[in-house]
N, C-alpha and C positions, 0 to 999 in steps of 0.2 A: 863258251865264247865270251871274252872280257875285251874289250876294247882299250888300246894305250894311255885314251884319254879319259880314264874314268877317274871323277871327280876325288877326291880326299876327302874324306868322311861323308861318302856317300851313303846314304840308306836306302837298303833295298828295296822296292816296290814287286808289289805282286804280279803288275804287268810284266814285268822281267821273266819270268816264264813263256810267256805270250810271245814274247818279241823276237826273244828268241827262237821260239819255234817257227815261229815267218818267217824270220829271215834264213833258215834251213829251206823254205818252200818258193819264198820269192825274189826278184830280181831285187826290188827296193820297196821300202815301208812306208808308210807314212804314220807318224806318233801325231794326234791330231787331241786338242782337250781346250778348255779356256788358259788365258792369261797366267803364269807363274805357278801353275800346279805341277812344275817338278819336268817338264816334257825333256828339256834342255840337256837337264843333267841323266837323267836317264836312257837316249841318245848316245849323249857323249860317253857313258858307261860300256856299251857297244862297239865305239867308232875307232877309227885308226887316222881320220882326218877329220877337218870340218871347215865349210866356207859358211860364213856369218852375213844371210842378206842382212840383217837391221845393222849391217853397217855403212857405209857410204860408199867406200871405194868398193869391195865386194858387189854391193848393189848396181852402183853404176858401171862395173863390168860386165853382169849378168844381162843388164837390162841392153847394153852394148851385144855381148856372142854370151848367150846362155851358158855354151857349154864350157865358161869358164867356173863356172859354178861345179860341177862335177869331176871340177882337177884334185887328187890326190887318194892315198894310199887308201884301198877298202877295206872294211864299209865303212863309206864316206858318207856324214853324216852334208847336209845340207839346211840349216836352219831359220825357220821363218821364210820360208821358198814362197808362201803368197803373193810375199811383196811385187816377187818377177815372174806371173804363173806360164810365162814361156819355156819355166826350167822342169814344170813338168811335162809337158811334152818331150823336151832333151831327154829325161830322164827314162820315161819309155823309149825313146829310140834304139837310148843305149842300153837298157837292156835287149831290147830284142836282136839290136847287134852281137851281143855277148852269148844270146843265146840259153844256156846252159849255168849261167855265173848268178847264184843266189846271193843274198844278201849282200848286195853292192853298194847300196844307198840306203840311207836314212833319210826321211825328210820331217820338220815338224815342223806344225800350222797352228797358231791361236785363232786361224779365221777359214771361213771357206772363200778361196779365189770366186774371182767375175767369173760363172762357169764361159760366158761367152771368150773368153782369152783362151781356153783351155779344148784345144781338138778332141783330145782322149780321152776315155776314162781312165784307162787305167787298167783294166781289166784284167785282170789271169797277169798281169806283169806287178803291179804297186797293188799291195795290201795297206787298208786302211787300220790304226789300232785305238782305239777309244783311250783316252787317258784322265783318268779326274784326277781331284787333291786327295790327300792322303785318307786315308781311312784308320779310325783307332787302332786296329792291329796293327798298322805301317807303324804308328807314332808311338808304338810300345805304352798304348792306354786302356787296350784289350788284350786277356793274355790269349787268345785264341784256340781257347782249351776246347768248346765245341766247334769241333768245322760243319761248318754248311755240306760243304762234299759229304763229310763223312754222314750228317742225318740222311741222305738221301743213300745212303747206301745201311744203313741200318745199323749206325756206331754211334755211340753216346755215352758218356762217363758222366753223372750227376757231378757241380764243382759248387762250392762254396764261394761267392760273391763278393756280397756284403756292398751292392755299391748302392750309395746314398743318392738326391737328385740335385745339390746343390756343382760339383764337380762338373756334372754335365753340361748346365745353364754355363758356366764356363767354356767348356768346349764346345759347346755349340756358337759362341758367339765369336771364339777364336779362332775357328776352322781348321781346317787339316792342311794350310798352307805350310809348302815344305822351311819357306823362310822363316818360320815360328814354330816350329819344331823344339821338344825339350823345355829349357826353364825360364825361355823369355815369355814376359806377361803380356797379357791381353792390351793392346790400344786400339782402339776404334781408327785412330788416324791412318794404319795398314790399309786398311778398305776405303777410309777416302781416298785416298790415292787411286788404289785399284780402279774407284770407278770415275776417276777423273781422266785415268786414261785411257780406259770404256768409252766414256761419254762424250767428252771432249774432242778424242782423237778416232775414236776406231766408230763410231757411230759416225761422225762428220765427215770419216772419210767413203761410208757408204752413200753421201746425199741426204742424212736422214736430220732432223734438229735433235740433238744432245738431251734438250729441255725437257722436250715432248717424249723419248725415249726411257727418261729416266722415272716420268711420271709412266707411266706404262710399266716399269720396271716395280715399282711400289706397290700399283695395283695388281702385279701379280704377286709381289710377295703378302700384300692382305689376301689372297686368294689362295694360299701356300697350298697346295697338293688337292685343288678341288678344278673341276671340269667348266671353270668361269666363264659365262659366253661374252663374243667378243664384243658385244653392245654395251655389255658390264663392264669391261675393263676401257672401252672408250667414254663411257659416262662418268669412271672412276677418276681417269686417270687428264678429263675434263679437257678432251681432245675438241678442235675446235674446224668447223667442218661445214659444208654447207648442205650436206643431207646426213642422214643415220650410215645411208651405206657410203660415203667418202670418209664418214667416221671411223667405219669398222676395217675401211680398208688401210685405213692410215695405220690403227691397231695390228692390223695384218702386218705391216711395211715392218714395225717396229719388234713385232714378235720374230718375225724370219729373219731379221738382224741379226737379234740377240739369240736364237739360235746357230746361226752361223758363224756367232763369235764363241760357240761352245757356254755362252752365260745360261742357258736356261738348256734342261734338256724334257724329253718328251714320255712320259709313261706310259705303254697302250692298253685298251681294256684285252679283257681277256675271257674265252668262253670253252668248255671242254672239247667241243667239237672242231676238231682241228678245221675244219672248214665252213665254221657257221659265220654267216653271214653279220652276228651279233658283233663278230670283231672286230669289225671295218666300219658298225654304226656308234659304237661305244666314243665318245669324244674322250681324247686323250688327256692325262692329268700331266702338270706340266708343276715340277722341280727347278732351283737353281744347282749351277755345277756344286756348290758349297753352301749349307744352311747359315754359313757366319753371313753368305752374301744378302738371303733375306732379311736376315737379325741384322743385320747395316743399315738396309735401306729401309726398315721399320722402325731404325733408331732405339734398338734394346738394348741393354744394358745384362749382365747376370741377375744383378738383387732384382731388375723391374720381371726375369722372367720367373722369378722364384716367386712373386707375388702375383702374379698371371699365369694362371694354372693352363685355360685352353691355350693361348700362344704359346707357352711352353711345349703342350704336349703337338700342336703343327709345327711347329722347329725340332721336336726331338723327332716325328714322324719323317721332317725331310734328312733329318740327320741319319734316321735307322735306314731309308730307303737309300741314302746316297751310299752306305757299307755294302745293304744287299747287292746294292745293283754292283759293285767291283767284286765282290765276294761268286757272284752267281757268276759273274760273265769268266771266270777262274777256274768253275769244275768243269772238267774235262767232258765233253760233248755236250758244251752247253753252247748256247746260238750268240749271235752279235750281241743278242738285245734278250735275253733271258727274265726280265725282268718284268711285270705286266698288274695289272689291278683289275677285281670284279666288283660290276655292279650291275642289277639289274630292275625289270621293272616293279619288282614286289617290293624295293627299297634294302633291300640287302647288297651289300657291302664287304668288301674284302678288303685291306689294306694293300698287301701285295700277296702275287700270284709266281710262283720260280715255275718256268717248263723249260726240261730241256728237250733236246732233239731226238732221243726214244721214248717219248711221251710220258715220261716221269715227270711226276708235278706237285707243289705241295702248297697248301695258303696258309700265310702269314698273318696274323693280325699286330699292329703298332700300337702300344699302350705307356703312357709315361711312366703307370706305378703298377703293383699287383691288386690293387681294388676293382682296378675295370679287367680282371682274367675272368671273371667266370661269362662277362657279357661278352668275352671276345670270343671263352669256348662256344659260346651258342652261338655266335655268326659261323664261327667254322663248321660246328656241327649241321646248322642248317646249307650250307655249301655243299657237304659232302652226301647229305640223302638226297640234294636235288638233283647233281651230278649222277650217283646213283642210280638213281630212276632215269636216266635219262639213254633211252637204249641208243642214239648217236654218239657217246661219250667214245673214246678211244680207250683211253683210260680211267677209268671210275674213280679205282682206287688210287687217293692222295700215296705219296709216297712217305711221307711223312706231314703232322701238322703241329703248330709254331706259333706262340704269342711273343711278341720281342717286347723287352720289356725295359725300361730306363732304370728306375730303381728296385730292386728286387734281393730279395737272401742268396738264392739258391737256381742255379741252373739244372730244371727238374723235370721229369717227365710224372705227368697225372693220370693215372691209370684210368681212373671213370671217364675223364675227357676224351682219353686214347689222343694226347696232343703235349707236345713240352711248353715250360716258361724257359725262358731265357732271355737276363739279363743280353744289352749288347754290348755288353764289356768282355763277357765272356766269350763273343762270335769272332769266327775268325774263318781263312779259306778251310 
């Protein structure tokens, strides 16, 4: 399925598998991720039509008779539909008028609508699709010689690397935005912008202060992939409040913002028992859509992270988790949200945790270079006898286990570990 208006020199995305197979299943889509991470064009790769709310006259028609928004040739994409969230409601109607008619509509969203505007869910008619910025494999900076699929199904070909950590601190500060794609260099001034009209506009248009938003925003990227309570991020981020809890809740106000605008997303713990209780008490570690967006708002630079080892290795860490997590949500019977983290009360630590939906699972440890492999095989090791011993498990045995690694020789598996390195240059679906 290729749609008429698919962009010119468009690069493929991995969610293009995905999309397409929805839209074999449902009436219409929704492509939903932050700000400029490609949604548009990916859409338009699909569609046969398209009405453009962010523009005025479109807008001001919708917000007039909705369903002028859903006029032309299918699938008709519909873009930045937030703006009129009347046009989701249209949109289920006329599926369910049509009955039988898949893939009718595309919609994309950089925000989640007032849910109060919006009657429906949605349900069994509009599937929802997760969309981040590009991942190294998209931007041809990973040759994708190990798949993730393929480790959990027990394929692996040892590859030769060779990737250094200077490269990285580059791309992690440049991001996987599709607009910087290829041989244009890194500016910092990309991301002021971005969070100018973050901050400025899409924060101010929820009610909330820009100011107060962005400071909240820094103290989660000093808090980069750690479970920070939210008294620490109101004391960080020097919220100003007339008790601890109007503080925390203002923390609150600004975190489900900036989740709704796809800027920050949520990582859950994770426990072998598909039903233990630990899952739902584990506080969630919380990512930006893109590690350049931390490295912005922490004001780094490459050379400053080449000479700051731990900041380095928390930016490459949300850099490897931002691949996993598009990588995993890609193998086939894998869940929305595949993606998870363990820790528990003996102080042990997982980086990340992949389960899919037949209870195959495997932990990951994130390491900037190969000095810290062997303290990551003993976290995995001690995971896997506690699991183990643990006659609630479903699954005991890992399906495979994994140190990802920034710089590194060789993409290899280590017999005495019973675990692979792997650079993540070398990762791919």
């Amino acid at each position: 399925m290729e749609g008429s208006l698919k962009p010119e020199g468009y690069i493929p995305r991995i969610v293009d598998t995905r999309l397409k197979r929805l839209l074999n299943l449902f009436g219409a889509v929704e492509v939903a991720g932050t700000m400029w991470c490609g949604k548009t064009w990916t859409s338009l790769s699909f569609s046969q039509s398209v009405t453009r709310i962010g523009l005025t006259g479109p807008r001001m028609a919708a917000e007039a008779d909705p369903s002028t928004a859903l006029m032309g040739a299918k699938p008709h994409l519909i873009d930045e539909w937030q703006d009129v969230p009347a046009i989701w409601d249209e949109v289920r109607a006329a599926v369910d008028i049509s009955n039988s008619s898949v893939g009718s509509f595309i919609l994309t969203g950089s925000a989640e609508p007032n849910k109060a505007k919006v009657h429906h869910s949605g349900a069994g008619r509009i599937a929802k699709l997760k969309m981040d910025t590009m991942t190294l494999q998209e931007m041809g900076l990973s040759t994708g010689a190990v798949s993730l699929s393929g480790l959990f199904d027990g394929t692996f070909e040892p590859q030769l690397v060779q990737q250094k950590l200077a490269p990285l601190a580059t791309l992690i500060c440049k991001g996987g935005w599709p607009a910087l794609v290829g041989d244009k260099a890194f500016d910092p001034e990309y991301l002021d912008e971005y969070f100018k009209a973050l901050f400025d506009v899409s924060i101010a248009h929820k009610g909330l202060s820009g100011a107060e938003s962005r400071r909240v925003a820094r103290s989660l990227a000093r808090n980069l992939g750690s479970a920070a309570k939210l008294s620490t991020i109101a004391e960080d981020a020097q919220l100003t409040a007339v008790s601890d809890r109007a503080a925390i809740n203002k923390v609150t106000q600004h975190i489900e913002a900036l989740e709704s605008l796809y800027v920050i997303t949520q990582i859950t713990g994770w426990d072998a028992p598909i039903r233990s209780k630990s899952r739902l008490r584990i506080k969630p570690k919380r990512y930006f859509a893109d590690p350049s967006l931390a490295a912005s708002l922490l004001q780094v630079s490459p050379s400053r992270l080449l000479e700051d080892g731990q900041l380095f290795g928390l930016l490459f860490e949300s850099l490897a988790m931002h691949d996993l997590g598009v990588y995993a949500r890609a193998i086939p019977g894998a869940e929305d949200e595949p993606l998870h983290y363990y820790r528990d009360s003996d102080g042990l630590e997982i980086d990340a945790i992949i389960e899919l939906r037949d209870g195959r699972w495997a932990p990951l440890e994130i390491k900037l270079g190969d000095n810290k492999v062997p303290e990551a095989f003993a976290n995995i090791e001690r995971l896997r006898r506690k699991v183990a011993s643990n006659p609630s498990a479903r699954n005991p045995k890992p399906a495979f286990s994994a140190v990802i690694v920034g710089a590194g020789e060789y993409a290899r598996y280590d017999k005495e570990a019973d675990a692979y390195v792997i650079p993540l240059t070398s990762l791919g679906v």
